[in-house]
C-alpha positions as CSV (number, residue, x, y, z in Angstrom):
1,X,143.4,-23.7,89.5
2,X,142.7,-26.7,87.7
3,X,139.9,-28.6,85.9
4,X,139.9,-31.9,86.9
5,X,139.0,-33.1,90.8
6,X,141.0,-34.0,93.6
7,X,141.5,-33.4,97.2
8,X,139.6,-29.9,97.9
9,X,140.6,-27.2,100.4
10,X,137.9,-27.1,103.6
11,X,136.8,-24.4,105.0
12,X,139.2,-24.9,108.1
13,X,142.1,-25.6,106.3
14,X,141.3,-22.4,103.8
15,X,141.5,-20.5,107.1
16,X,145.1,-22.3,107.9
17,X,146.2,-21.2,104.6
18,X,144.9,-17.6,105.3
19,X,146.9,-17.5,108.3
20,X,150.5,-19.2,106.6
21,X,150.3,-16.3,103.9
22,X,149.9,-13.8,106.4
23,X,153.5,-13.5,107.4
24,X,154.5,-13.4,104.1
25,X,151.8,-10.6,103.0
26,X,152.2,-8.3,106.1
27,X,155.7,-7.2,104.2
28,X,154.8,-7.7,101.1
29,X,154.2,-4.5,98.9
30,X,151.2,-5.2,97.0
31,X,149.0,-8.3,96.2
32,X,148.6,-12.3,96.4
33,X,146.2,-13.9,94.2
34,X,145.6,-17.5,94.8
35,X,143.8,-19.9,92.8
36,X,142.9,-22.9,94.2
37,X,142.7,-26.2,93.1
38,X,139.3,-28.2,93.7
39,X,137.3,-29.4,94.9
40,X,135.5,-31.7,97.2
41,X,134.3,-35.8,96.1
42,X,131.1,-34.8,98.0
43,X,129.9,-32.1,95.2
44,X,130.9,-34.7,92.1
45,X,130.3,-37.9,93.4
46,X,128.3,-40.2,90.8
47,X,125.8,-42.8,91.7
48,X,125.3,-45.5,89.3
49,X,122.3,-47.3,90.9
50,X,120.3,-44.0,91.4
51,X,119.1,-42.2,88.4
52,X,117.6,-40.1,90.4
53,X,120.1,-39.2,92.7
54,X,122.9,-38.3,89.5
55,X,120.1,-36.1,88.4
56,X,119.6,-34.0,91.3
57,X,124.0,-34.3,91.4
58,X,124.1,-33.2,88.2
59,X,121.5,-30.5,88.8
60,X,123.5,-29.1,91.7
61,X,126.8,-29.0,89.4
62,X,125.1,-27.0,87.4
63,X,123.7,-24.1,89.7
64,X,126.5,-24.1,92.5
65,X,130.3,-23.6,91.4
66,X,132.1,-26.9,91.2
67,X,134.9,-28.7,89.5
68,X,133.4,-29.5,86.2
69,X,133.8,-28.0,82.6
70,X,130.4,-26.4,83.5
71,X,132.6,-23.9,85.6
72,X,136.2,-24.4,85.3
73,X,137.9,-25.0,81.8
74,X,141.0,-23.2,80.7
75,X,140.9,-21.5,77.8
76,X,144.5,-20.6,75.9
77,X,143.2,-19.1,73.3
78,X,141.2,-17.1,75.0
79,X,143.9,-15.5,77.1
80,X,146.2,-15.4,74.0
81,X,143.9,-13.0,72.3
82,X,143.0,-10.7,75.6
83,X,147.3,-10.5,76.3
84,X,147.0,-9.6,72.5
85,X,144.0,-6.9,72.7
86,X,143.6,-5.7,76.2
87,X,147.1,-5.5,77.6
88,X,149.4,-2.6,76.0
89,X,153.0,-2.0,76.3
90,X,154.0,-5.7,78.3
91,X,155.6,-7.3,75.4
92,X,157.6,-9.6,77.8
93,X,155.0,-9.8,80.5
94,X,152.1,-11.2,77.7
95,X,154.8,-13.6,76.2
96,X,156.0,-15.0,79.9
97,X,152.7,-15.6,81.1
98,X,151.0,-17.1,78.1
99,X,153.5,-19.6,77.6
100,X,154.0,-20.2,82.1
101,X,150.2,-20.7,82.0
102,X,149.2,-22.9,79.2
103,X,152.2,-25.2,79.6
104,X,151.0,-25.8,83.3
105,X,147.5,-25.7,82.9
106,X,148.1,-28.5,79.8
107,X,150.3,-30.5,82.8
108,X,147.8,-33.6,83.9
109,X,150.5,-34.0,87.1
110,X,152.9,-31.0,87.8
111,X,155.4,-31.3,90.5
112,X,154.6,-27.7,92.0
113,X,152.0,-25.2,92.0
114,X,153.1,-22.5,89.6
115,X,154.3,-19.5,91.0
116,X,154.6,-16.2,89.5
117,X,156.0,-12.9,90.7
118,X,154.6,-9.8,88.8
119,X,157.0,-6.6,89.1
120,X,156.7,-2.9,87.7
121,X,154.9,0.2,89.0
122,X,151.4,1.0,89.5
123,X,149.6,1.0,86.5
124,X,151.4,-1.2,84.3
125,X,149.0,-3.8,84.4
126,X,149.7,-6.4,86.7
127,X,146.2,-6.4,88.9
128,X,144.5,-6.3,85.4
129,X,146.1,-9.4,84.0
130,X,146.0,-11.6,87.0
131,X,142.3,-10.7,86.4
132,X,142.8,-11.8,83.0
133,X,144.2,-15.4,84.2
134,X,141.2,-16.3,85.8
135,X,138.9,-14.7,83.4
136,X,140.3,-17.7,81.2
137,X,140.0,-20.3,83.7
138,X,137.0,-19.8,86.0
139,X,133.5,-18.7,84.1
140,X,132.9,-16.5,87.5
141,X,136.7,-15.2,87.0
142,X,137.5,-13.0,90.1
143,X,134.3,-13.8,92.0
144,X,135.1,-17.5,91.7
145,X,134.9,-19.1,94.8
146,X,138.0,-21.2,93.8
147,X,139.8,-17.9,93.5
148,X,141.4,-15.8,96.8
149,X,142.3,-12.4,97.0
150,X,144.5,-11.2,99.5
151,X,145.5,-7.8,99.7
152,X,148.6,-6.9,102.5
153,X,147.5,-3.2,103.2
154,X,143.5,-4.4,103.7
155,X,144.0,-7.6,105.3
156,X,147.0,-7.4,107.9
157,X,147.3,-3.6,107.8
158,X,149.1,-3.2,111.6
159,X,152.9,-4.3,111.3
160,X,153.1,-4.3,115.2
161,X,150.5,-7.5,114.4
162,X,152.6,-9.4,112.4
163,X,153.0,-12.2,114.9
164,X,149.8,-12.4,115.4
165,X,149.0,-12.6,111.8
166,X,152.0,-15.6,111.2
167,X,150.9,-18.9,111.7
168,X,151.6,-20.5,115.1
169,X,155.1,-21.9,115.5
170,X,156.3,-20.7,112.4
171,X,160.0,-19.6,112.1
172,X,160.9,-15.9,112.7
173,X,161.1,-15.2,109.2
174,X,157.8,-13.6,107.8
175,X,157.2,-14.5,104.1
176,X,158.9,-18.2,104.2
177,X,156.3,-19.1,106.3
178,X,153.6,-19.9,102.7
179,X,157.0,-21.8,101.6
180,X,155.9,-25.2,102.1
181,X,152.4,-24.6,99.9
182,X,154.7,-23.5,96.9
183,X,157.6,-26.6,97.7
184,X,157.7,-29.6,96.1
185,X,155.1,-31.8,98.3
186,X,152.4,-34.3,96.8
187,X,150.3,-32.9,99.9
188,X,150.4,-31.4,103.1
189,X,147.6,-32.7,105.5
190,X,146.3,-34.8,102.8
191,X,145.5,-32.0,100.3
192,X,147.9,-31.4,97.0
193,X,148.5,-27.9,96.1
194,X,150.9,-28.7,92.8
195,X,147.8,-27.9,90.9
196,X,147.4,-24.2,92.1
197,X,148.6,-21.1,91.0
198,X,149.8,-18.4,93.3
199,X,150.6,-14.5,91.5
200,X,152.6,-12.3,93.8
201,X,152.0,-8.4,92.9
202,X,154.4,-5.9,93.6
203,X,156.3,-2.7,93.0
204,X,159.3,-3.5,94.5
205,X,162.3,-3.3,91.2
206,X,159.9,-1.4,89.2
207,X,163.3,1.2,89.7
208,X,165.4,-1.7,88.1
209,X,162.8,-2.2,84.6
210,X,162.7,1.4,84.7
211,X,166.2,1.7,84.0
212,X,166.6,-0.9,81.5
213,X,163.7,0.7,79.4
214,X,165.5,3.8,79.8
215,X,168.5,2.6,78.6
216,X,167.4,0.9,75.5
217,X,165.4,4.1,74.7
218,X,169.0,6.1,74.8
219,X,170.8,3.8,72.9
220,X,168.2,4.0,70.2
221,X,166.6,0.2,70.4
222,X,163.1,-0.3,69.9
223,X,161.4,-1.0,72.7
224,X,159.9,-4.2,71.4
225,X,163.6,-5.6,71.5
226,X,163.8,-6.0,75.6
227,X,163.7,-9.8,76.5
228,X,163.3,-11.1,79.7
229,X,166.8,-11.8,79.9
230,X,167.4,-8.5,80.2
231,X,165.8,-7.7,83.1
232,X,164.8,-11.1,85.0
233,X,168.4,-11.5,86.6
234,X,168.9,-7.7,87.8
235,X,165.0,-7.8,89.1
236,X,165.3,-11.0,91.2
237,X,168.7,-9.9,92.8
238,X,166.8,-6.4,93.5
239,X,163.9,-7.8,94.9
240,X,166.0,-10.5,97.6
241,X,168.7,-7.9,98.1
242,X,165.8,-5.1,98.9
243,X,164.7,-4.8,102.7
244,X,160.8,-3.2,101.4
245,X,160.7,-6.3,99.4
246,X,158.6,-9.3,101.0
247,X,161.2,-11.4,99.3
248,X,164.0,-10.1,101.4
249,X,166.6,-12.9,101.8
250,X,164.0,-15.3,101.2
251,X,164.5,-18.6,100.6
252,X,161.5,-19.2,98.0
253,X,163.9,-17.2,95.8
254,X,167.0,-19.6,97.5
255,X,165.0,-22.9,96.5
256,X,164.0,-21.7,93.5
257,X,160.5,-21.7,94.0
258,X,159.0,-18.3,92.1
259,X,158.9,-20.0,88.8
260,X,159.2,-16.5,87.0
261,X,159.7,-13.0,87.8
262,X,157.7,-11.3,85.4
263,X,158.3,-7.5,84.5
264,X,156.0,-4.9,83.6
265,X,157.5,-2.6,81.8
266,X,156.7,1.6,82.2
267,X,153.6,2.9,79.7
268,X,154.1,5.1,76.7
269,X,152.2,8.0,75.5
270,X,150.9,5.7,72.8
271,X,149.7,3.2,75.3
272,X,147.5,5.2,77.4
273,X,145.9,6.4,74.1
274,X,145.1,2.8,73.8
275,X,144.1,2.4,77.3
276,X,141.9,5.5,77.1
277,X,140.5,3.8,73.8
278,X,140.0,0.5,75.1
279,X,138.3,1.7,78.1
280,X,135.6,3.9,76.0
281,X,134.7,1.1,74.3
282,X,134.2,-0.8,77.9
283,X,132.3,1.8,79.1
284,X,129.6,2.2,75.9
285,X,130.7,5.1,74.8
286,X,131.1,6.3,71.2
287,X,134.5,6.9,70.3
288,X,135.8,10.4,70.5
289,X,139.6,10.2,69.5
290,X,139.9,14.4,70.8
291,X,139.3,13.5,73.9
292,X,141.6,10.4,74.6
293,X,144.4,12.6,73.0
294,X,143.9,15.3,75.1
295,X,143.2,13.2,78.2
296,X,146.8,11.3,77.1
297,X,148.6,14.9,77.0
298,X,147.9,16.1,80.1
299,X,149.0,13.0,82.0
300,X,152.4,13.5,83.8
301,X,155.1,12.1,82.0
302,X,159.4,11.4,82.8
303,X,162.2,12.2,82.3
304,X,160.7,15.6,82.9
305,X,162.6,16.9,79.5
306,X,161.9,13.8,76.9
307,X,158.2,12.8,78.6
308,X,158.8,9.1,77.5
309,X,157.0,7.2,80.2
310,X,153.8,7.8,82.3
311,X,154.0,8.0,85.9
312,X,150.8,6.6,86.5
313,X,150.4,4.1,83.4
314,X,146.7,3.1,83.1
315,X,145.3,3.0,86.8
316,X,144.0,6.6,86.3
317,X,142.3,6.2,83.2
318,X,138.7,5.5,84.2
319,X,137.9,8.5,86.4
320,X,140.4,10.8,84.5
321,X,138.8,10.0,81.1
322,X,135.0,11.3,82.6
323,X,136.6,14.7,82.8
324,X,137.4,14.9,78.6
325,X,134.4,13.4,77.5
């Protein structure tokens, strides 16, 4: 995920890479974005002597996706304003990302692709910032084409399969088997990868956030006042020490190669008023602020007694919100 050329990905080695993260996803709870750095000399290349031929080049940069700042062009501001606007209740994730993604995207030459773990249970937000990311990045976004998707319970569903889905003569352990794509290396078979990003997605120590939230709420702290600190240390320990977790004894957590783990803390009442809210607005419709309230009431809420945090977050909010309106 980058915006100046180099060494592409061909289609053959995309379908290497497929097959390397396949280990790893086959255990892994949720979701892998990918973005990928580009993109081939072929699509870019510039002829000096042909006027003509930069013209047509030029032409064809300009109706197919390629590297150029016709298609690809990071945007912080941008993302800083949708964290701000669109995502409710992540504090720490908005802060963590914003700053992990702008000070690699503003890297001309960084040692390693940039690797981020997203944590907390369904709802929370994860899918919906990674979507976010490449919003800012890509002007296709999710349908980019530089952009890959995988998702463990759609793509390698059959866990009597999963040496079939690891890449052959990998190692017996699954998810270290995408290690050497997130390591330290200026390129492996001639293409870099230290300008791509990778986002895990998962559930696994949403238990672990869930706790701490609860425990500032007892002791009577705003919620605003949890830091990373407070959570990033007991959620990475969780996540190695957990045997549902694709990082299970891993050594990407060993090497230190998941630049942060990123927590998404549980939703409030008050933030799936604003979800309900925002997602009116998406949806054309005039506001009616009886109908998010009501909608926000009747969603499920824990501990059973106080109701502080909704089970399902956001997630449900599109379908549910048809029913009140």
């Amino acid at each position: 995920m980058m915006a100046e050329a180099i060494e592409p990905i061909s289609t053959s080695l995309a379908v290497g890479i497929a097959a390397a993260v396949t280990g790893f996803l086959a255990r892994y709870p949720n979701v892998l974005y990918f973005f990928q750095e580009c993109c081939r000399p072929e699509w870019i290349s510039y002829n000096k002597t042909g006027a003509g031929l930069a013209l047509g080049t030029k032409l064809y940069n300009y109706l197919v996706e390629t590297c150029n700042e016709h298609w690809i062009g990071f945007n912080a501001t941008g993302l800083e304003e949708d964290l701000q606007s669109k995502l409710f209740g992540q504090h720490v994730a908005s802060r963590v990302l914003l700053k992990a993604v702008t000070g690699f995207m503003s890297s001309q030459e960084p040692k390693k692709p940039l690797v981020l773990s997203l944590h907390g249970w369904t709802g929370t937000g994860k899918n919906f910032v990674s979507q976010l990311i490449a919003k800012n990045i890509y002007q296709r976004g999710m349908t980019s084409s530089f952009v890959h998707l995988f998702t463990a319970t759609a793509h390698f569903p059959h866990e009597a399969k999963l040496e079939t889905y690891k890449m052959d003569k990998m190692h017996p352990g699954l998810i270290d088997s995408i290690k050497p794509y997130l390591d330290y290396y200026d390129q492996l078979d001639g293409v870099s990868y230290r300008k791509a990003i990778f986002i895990f997605l998962s559930n696994a120590g949403g238990e672990n956030i869930v706790q701490v939230a609860l425990d500032f709420w007892k002791a009577g702290k705003e919620r605003e006042e949890i830091q990373l600190k407070d959570l990033e240390t007991a959620l990475s320990l969780s996540v190695f020490n957990n045997k549902n977790s694709g990082f299970w004894h891993t050594s990407l957590i060993d090497k230190n190669l998941v630049d942060f783990f990123v927590p998404f803390l549980p939703l409030e009442y008050k933030h799936v008023v604003q979800c309900g809210r925002a997602e009116m607005i998406s949806k054309g419709l005039e506001f009616n602020e009886e109908a998010v309230v009501q909608m926000a009431r009747d969603m499920n809420y824990f501990p059973r007694n106080e109701r502080i945090f909704a089970m399902q977050g956001c997630k449900v909010i599109p379908s549910r919100l048809d029913f009140y309106i």
